[in-house]
N, C-alpha and C positions, 0 to 999 in steps of 0.2 A: 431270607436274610443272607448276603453274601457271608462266602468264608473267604473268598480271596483277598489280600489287604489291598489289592487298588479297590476293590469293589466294597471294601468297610470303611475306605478312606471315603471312597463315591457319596457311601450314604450316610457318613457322618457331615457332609457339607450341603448349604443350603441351596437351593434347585437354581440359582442364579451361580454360584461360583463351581457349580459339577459340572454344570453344560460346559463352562470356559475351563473346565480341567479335563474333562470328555474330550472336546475338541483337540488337547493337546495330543503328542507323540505316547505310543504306550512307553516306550523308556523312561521320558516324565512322568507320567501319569506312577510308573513303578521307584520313581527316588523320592518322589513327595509323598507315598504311602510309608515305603521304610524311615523316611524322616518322620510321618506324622507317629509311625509305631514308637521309635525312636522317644518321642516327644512323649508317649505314653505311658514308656516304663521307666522313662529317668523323672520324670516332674512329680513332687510327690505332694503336691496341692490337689495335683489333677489326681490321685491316688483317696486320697478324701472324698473329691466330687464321685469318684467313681464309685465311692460304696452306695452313696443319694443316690446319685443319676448317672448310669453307666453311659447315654447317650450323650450326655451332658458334658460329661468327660471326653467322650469323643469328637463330639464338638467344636469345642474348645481346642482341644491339641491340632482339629484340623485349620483354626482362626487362626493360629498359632501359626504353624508350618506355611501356611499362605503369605501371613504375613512378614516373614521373614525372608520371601522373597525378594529381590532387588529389581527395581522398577516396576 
């Protein structure tokens, strides 16, 4: 299991949207991790899911972060 947060961010998303986050620049790859950590410790839904399912949680804040992309 990674410890680096691109690499929690990598394997919190599903094998179709990592390849296309892989592909990216490591810069991106390292603002959409701190955005997804970001999205971790402020959401406190996702603080719930995370006692159930800590991957679940992770997840999510990564659907999250993605989708709050523009374009």
């Amino acid at each position: 299991m990674p410890t680096d947060p691109v690499g929690r961010f990598l394997t919190a998303l599903d094998p179709e949207r990592r390849k296309a986050v892989e592909d990216r620049p490591r810069e991106e790859q390292e603002r959409l991790a701190a955005a997804w950590e970001r999205e971790l410790e402020a959401d406190t839904e996702l603080d719930s899911l995370d006692e159930l399912s800590p991957p679940a949680a992770e997840a999510e804040a990564a659907r999250r972060v993605l989708g709050d992309e523009p374009g």
